[in-house]
DSSP file (Angstrom, degrees, kcal/mol; ACC not computed):
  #  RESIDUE AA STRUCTURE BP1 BP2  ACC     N-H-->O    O-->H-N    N-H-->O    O-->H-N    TCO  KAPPA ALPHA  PHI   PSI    X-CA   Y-CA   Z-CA
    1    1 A X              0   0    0      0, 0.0     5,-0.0     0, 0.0     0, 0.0   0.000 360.0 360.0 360.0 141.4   29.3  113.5  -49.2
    2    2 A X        +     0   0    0      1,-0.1     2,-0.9     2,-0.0     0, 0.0   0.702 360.0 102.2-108.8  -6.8   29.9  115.1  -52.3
    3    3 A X        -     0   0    0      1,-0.1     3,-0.2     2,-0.0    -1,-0.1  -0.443  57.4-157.8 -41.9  92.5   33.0  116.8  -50.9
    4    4 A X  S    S+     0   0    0     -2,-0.9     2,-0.8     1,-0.2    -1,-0.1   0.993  90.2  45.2 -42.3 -36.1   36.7  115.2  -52.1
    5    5 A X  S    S-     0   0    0      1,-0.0    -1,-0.2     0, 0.0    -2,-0.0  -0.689  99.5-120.6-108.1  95.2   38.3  116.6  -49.3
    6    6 A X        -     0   0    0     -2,-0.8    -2,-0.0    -3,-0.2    -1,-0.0   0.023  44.4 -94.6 -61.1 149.5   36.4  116.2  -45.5
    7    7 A X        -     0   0    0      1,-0.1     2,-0.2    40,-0.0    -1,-0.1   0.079  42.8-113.8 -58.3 155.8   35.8  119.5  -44.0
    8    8 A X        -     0   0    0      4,-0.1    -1,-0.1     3,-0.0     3,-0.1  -0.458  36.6 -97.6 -91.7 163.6   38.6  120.9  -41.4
    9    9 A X     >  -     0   0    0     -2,-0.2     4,-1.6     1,-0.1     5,-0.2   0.015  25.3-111.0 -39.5 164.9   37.9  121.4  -37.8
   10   10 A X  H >> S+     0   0    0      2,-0.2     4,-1.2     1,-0.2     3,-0.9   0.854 119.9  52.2 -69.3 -77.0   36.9  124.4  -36.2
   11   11 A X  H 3> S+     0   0    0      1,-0.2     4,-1.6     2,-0.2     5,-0.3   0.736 111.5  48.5 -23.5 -47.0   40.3  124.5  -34.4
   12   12 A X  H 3> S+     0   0    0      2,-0.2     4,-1.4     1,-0.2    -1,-0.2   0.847 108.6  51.4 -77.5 -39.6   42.2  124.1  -37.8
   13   13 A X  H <X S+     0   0    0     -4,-1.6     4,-4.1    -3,-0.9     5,-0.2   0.936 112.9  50.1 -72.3 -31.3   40.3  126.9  -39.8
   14   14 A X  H  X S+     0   0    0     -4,-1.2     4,-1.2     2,-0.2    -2,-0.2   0.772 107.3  41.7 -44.5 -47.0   40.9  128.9  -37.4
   15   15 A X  H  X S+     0   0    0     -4,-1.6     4,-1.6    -5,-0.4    -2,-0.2   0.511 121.2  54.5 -59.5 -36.1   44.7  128.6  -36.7
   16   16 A X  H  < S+     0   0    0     -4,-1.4     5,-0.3    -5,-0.3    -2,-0.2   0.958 111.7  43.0 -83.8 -40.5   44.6  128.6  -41.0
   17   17 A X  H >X S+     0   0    0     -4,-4.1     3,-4.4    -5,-0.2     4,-1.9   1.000 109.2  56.0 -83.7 -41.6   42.6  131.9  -41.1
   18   18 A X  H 3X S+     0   0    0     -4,-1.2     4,-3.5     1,-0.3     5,-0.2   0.871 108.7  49.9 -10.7 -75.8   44.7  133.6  -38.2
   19   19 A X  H 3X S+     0   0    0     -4,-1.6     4,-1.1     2,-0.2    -1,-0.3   0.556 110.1  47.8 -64.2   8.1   47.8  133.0  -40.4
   20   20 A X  H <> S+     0   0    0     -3,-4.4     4,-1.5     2,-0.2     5,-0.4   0.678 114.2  49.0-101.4 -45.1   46.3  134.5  -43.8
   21   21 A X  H >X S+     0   0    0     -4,-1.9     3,-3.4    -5,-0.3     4,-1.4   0.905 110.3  51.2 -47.5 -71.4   45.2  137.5  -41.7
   22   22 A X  H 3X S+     0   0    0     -4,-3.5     4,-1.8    -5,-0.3    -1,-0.3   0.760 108.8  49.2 -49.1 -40.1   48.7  137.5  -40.5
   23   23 A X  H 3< S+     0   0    0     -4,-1.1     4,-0.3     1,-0.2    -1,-0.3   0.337 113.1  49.7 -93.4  16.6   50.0  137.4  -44.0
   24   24 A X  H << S+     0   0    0     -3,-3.4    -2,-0.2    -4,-1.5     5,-0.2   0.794 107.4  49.5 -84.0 -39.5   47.8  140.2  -45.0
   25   25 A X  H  < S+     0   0    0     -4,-1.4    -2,-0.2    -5,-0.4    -3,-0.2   0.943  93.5  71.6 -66.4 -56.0   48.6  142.3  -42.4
   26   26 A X  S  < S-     0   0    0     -4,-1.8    -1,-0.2    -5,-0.2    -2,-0.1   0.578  90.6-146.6 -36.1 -88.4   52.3  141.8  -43.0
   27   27 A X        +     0   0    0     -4,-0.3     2,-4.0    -3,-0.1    -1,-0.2  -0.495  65.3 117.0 157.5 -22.6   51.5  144.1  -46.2
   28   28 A X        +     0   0    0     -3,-0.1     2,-0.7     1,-0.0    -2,-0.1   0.358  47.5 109.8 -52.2  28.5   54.6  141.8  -48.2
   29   29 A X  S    S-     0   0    0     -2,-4.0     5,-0.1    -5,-0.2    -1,-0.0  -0.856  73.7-125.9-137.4 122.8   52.5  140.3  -50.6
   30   30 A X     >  -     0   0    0     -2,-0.7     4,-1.8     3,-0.1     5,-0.4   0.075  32.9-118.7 -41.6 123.6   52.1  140.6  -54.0
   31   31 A X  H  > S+     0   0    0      2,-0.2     4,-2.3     1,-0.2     3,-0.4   0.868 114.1  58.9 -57.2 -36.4   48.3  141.5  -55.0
   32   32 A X  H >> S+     0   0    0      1,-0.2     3,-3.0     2,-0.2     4,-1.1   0.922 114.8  38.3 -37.8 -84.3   47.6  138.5  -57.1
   33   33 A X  H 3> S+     0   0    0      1,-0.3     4,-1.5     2,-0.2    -1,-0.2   0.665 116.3  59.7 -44.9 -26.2   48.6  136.1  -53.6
   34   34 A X  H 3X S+     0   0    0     -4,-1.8     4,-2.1    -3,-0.4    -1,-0.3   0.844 102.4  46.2 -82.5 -19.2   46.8  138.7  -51.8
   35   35 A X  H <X S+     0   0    0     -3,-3.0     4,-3.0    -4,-2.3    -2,-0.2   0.896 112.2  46.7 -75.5 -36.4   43.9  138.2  -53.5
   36   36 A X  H >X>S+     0   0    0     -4,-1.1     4,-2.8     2,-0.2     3,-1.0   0.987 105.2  61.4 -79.1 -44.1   43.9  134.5  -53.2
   37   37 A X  H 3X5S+     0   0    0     -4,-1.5     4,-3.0     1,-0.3     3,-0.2   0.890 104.3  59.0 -23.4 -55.5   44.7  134.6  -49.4
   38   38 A X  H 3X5S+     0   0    0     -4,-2.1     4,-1.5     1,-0.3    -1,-0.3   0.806 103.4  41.1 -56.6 -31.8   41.5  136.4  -49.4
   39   39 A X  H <X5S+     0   0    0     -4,-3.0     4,-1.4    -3,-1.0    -1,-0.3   0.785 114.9  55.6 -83.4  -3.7   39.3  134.0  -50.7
   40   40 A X  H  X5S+     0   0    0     -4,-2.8     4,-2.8    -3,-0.2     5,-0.3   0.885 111.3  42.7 -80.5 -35.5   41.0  131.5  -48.7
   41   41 A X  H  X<S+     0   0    0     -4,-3.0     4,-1.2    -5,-0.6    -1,-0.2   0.889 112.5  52.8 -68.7 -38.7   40.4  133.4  -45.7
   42   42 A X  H  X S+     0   0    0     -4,-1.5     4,-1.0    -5,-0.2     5,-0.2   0.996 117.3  41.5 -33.9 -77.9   36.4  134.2  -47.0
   43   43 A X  H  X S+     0   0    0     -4,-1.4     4,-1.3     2,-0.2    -2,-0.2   0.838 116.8  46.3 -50.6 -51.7   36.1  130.2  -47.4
   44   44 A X  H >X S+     0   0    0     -4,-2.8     3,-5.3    -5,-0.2     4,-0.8   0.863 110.1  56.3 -47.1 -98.4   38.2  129.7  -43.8
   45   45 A X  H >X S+     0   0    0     -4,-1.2     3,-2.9     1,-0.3     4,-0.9   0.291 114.5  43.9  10.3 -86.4   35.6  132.7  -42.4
   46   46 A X  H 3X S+     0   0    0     -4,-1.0     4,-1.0     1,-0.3    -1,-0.3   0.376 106.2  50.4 -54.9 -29.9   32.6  130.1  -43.6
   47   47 A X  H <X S+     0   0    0     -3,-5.3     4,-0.8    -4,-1.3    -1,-0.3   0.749 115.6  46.8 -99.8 -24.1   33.6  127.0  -42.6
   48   48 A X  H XX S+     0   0    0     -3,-2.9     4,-1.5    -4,-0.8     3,-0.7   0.945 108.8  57.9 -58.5 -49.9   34.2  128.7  -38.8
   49   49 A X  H 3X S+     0   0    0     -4,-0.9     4,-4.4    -5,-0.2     5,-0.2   0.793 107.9  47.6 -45.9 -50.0   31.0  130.3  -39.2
   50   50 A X  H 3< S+     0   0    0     -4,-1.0     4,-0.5     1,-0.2    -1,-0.2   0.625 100.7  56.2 -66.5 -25.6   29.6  126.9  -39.6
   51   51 A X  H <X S+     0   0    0     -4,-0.8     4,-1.9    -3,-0.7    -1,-0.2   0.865 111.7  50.7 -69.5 -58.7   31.0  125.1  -36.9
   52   52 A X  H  X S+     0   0    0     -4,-1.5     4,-1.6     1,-0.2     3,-0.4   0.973 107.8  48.5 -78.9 -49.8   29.3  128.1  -34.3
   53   53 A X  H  X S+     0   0    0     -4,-4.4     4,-1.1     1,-0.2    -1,-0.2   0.857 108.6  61.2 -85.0  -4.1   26.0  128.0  -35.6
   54   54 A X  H  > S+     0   0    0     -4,-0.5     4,-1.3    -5,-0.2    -2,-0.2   0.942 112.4  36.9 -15.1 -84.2   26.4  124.4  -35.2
   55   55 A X  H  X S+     0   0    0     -4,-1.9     4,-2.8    -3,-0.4    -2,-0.2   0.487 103.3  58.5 -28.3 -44.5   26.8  124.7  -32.2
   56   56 A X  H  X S+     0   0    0     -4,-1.6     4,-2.5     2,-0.2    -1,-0.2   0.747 106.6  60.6 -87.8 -11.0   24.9  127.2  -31.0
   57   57 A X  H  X S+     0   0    0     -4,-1.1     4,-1.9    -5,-0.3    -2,-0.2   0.994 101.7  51.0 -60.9 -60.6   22.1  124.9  -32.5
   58   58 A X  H  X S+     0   0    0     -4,-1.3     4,-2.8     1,-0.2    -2,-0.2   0.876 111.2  48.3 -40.2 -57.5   23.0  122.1  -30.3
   59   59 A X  H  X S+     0   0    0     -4,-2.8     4,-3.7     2,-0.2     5,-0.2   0.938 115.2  46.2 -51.0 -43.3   22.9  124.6  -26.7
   60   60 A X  H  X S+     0   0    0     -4,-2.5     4,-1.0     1,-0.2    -1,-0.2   0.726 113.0  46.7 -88.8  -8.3   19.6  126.0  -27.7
   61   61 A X  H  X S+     0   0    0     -4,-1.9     4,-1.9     3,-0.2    -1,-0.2   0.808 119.6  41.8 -82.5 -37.8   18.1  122.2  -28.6
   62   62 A X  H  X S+     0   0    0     -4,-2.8     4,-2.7     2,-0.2     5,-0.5   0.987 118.5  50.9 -59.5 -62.3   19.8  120.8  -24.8
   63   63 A X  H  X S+     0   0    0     -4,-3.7     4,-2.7     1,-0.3    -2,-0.2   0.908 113.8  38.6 -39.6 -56.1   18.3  124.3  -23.6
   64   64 A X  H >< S+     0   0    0     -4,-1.0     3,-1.1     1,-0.2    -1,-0.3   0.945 116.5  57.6 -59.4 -56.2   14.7  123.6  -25.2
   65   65 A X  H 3< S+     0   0    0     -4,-1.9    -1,-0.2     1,-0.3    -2,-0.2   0.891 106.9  48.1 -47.7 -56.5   15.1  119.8  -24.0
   66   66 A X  H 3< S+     0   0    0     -4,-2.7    -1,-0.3    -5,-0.1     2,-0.2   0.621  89.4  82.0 -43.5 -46.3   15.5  120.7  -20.7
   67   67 A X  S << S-     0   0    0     -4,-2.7     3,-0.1    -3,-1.1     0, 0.0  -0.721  85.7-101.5 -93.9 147.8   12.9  123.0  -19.8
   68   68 A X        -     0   0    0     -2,-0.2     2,-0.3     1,-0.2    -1,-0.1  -0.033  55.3 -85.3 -76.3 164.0    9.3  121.8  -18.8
   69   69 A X        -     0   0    0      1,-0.1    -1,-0.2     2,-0.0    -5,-0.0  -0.471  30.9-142.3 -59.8 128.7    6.7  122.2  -21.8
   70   70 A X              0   0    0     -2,-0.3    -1,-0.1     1,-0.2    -2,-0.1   0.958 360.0 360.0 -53.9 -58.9    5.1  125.6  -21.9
   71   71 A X              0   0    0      0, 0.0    -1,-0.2     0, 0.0    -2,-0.0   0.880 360.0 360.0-107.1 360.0    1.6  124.4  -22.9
């Protein structure tokens, strides 16, 4: 893995982009910090993003297992 740091869970990038969102919203942050909150929250976005179509790979590969062959 050419990553130092292993990737987080879905559950944890989630709960991590929730609070940046939350400390955008608040509007109390200086634009330099707002800005990096935003790419942490871009990179958070991605790594959720990744997790679902994961996933959604996995349902439609059970689905496809499952059903008799077409031809």
């Amino acid at each position: 893995m050419s990553d130092a740091k292993p990737e987080l869970t879905y559950e944890e990038a989630r709960r991590q982009l929730a609070e940046v969102v939350q400390q955008l919203e608040s509007g109390g942050v200086p634009l330099a910090e707002s800005m990096q909150l935003w790419e942490r929250g871009e990179k958070l976005a991605q790594i959720c993003q990744r997790w679902l179509d994961g996933a959604k790979e996995k349902i439609q590969a059970a689905r496809q297992a499952s059903q008799p062959d077409a031809s």
